[in-house]
C-alpha positions in Angstrom: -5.8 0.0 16.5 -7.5 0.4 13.2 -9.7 3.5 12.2 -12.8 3.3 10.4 -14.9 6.3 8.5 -18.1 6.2 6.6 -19.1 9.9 5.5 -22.0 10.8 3.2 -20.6 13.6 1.1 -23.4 14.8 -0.4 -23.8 14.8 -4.5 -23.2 17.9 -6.3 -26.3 19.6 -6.9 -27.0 23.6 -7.7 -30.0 23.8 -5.3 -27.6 23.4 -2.3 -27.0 27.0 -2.6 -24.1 27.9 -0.5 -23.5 24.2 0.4 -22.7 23.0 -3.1 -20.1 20.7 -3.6 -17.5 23.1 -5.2 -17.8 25.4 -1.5 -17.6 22.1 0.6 -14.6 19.8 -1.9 -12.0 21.6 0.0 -13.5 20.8 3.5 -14.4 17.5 2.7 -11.0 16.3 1.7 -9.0 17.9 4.7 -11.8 15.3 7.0 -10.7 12.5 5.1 -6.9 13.0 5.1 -7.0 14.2 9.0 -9.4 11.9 10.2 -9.6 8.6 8.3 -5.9 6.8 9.3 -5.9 6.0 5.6 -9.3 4.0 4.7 -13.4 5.6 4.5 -16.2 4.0 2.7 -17.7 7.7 0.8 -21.5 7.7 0.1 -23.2 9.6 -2.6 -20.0 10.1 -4.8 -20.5 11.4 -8.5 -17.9 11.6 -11.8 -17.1 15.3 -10.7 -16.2 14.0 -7.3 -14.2 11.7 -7.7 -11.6 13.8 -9.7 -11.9 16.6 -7.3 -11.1 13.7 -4.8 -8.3 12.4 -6.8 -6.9 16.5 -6.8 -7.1 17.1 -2.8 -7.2 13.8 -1.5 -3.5 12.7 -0.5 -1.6 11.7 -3.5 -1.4 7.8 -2.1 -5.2 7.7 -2.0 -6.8 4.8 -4.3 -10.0 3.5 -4.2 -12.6 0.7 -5.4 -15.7 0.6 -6.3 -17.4 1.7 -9.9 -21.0 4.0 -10.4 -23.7 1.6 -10.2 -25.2 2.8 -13.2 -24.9 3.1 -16.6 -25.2 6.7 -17.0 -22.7 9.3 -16.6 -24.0 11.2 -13.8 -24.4 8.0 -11.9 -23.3 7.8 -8.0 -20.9 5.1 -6.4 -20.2 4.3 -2.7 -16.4 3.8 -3.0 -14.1 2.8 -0.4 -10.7 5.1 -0.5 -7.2 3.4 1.2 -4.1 4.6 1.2 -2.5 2.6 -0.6 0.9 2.8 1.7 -0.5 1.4 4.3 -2.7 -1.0 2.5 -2.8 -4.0 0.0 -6.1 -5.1 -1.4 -6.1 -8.6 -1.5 -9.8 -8.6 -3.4 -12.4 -6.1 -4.0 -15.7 -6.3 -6.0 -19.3 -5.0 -5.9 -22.5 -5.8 -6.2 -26.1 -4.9 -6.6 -28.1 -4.8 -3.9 -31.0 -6.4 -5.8 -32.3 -10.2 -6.2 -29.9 -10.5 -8.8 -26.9 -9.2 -6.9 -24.0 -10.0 -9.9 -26.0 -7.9 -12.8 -26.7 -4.1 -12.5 -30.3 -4.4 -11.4 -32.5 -2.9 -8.5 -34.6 -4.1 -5.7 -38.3 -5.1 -6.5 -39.7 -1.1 -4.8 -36.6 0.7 -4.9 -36.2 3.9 -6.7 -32.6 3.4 -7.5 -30.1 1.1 -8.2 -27.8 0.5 -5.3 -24.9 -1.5 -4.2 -22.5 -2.7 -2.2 -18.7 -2.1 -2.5 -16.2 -4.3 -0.7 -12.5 -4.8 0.0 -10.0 -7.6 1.2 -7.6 -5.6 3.5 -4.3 -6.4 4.8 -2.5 -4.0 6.7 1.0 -3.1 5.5 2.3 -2.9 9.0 1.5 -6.0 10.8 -0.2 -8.3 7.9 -3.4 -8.3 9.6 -6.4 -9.0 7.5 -9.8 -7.5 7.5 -13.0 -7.1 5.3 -14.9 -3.9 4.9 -18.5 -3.7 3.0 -19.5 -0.3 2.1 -23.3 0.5 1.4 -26.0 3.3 0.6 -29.2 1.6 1.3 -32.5 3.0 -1.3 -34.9 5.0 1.4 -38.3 3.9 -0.3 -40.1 1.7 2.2 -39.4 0.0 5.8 -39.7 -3.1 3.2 -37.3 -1.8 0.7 -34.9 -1.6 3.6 -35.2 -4.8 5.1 -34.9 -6.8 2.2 -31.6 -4.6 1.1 -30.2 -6.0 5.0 -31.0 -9.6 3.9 -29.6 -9.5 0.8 -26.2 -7.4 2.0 -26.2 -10.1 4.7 -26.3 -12.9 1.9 -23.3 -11.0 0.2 -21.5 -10.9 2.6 -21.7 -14.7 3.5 -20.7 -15.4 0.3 -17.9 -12.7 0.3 -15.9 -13.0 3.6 -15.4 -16.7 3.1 -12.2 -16.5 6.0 -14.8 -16.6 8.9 -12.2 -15.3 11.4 -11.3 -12.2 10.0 -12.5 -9.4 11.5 -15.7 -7.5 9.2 -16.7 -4.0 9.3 -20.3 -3.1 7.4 -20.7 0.7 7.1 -22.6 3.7 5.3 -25.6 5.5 5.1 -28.2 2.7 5.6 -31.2 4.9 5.3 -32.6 3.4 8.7 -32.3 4.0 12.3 -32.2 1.8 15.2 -35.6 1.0 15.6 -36.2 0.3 11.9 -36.5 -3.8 10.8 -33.7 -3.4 8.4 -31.6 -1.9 11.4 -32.7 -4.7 13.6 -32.0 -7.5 11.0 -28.5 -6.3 10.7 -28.1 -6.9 14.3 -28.6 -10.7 14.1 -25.3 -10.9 12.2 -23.4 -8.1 13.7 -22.9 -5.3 16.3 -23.0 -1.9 16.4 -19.9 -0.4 17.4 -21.3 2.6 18.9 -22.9 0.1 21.5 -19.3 -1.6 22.3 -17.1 1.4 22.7 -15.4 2.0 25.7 -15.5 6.0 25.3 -17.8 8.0 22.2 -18.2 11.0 21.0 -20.1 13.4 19.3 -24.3 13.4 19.3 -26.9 10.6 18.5 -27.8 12.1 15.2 -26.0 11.6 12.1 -28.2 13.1 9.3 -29.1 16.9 10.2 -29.5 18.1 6.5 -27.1 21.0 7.2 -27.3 21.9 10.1 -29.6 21.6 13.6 -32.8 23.6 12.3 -33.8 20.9 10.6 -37.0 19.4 12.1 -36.7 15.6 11.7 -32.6 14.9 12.3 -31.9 11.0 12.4 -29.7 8.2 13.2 -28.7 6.6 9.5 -25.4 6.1 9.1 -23.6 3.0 11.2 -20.7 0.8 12.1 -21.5 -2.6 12.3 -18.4 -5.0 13.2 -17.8 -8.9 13.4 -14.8 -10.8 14.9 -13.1 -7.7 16.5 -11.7 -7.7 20.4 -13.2 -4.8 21.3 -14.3 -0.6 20.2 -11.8 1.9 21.9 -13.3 5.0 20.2 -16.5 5.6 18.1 -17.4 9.5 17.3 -19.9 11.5 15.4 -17.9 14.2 13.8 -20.2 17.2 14.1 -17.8 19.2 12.5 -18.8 23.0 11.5 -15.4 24.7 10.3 -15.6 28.1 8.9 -19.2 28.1 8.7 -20.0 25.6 7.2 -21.2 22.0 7.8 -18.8 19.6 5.4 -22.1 17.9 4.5 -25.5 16.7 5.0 -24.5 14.1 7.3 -21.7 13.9 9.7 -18.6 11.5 9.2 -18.7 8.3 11.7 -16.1 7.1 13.0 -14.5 4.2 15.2 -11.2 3.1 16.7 -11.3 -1.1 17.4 -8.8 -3.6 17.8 -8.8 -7.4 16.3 
């Protein structure tokens, strides 16, 4: 069975109050190592971090995937493996943008934003997978649509062994009954839909907690060439009072 997380981790920022990043790092890191079976595609990840991660995560954690801009502050959406239990065949990103191979945004979008991918193979029975992780830009309904045609196109162009199982998670700034969802859906499923047992509630964004007025569905699983979902959960974690993010962690359990 293999395990896969997408968590929005929230960027560091002073305004958060009592839910800044250097209150949360701790938390955050204990999810990943207890929860992820050794691979998570991280949104909203900044320089600071990603060496806190590097301190806290455990000590066989790598990961891919570079800030998609060029300044300093700027966020990535990496994907971190253990690397004793996995060997990245190939990895690469790009922009989410009609010039996906340069850094560049999408015609509307506020920022530049990007995919992140890895060629997987399993240490323990060779098995092979591909995993795509994104952070969709939130602008318009028509931002988001064209950023699921053009990850689609990437991913054509990426995952060139069409048997091997694919896995397209993040924080895709839509729900289900947005176009950019739905166009996702002619390609691939969401594994919430084919698990045999889930967990957890429907909403994945709560901004910190359930007072928030407008909580939403954003961040998914989508999955090709897989026998089946055992297992997808919502971790609505809230451990010593306090929410580990903005969003909860996603994750499933599926077998290919």
């Amino acid at each position: 069975m293999q395990k896969i997380m997408s968590f929005n981790i929230r960027v560091p920022v002073e305004w958060d109050k009592e839910n800044q990043w250097k209150y949360r790092k701790n938390l955050v890191s204990e999810i990943i190592n207890d929860y992820s079976d050794g691979i998570a595609g991280l949104q909203e990840v900044k320089p600071q971090q990603f060496f806190d991660l590097d301190e806290l995560l455990a000590k066989n954690y790598q990961h891919i995937g570079e800030q998609r801009d060029s300044g300093y502050l700027a966020e990535c959406n990496p994907i971190y493996y253990d690397e004793e239990k996995y060997i990245v065949l190939s990895h690469g990103q790009q922009w989410i943008s009609e010039t996906p191979e340069v850094m560049s945004r999408l015609n509307g979008a506020d920022y530049n934003r990007i995919v992140v991918w890895g060629e997987f193979e399993r240490k323990v029975d060779k098995k092979i997978f591909y995993l795509f992780n994104v952070h969709y830009d939130y602008t318009t309904p028509v931002v988001i649509e064209k950023s699921s045609e053009i990850v689609i196109n990437i991913i054509a162009k990426v995952a060139i062994k069409k048997d091997l199982p694919v896995f397209l998670i993040g924080d895709f700034n839509c729900n289900e009954q947005s176009n950019g969802y739905k166009k996702l859906l002619e390609k691939y499923k969401n594994a919430k839909y084919l698990a045999r047992k889930t967990r957890g509630p429907a909403k994945t964004f709560t901004n910190w907690g359930w007072g928030f007025e407008n909580p939403d569905t954003i961040d998914h699983i989508f999955v090709k060439n897989i026998k089946k979902v055992e297992f997808f959960e919502v971790l609505d974690l809230f451990i010593d009072g306090k929410y580990p993010s903005d969003h909860f962690p996603v994750v499933c359990d599926v077998e290919f």
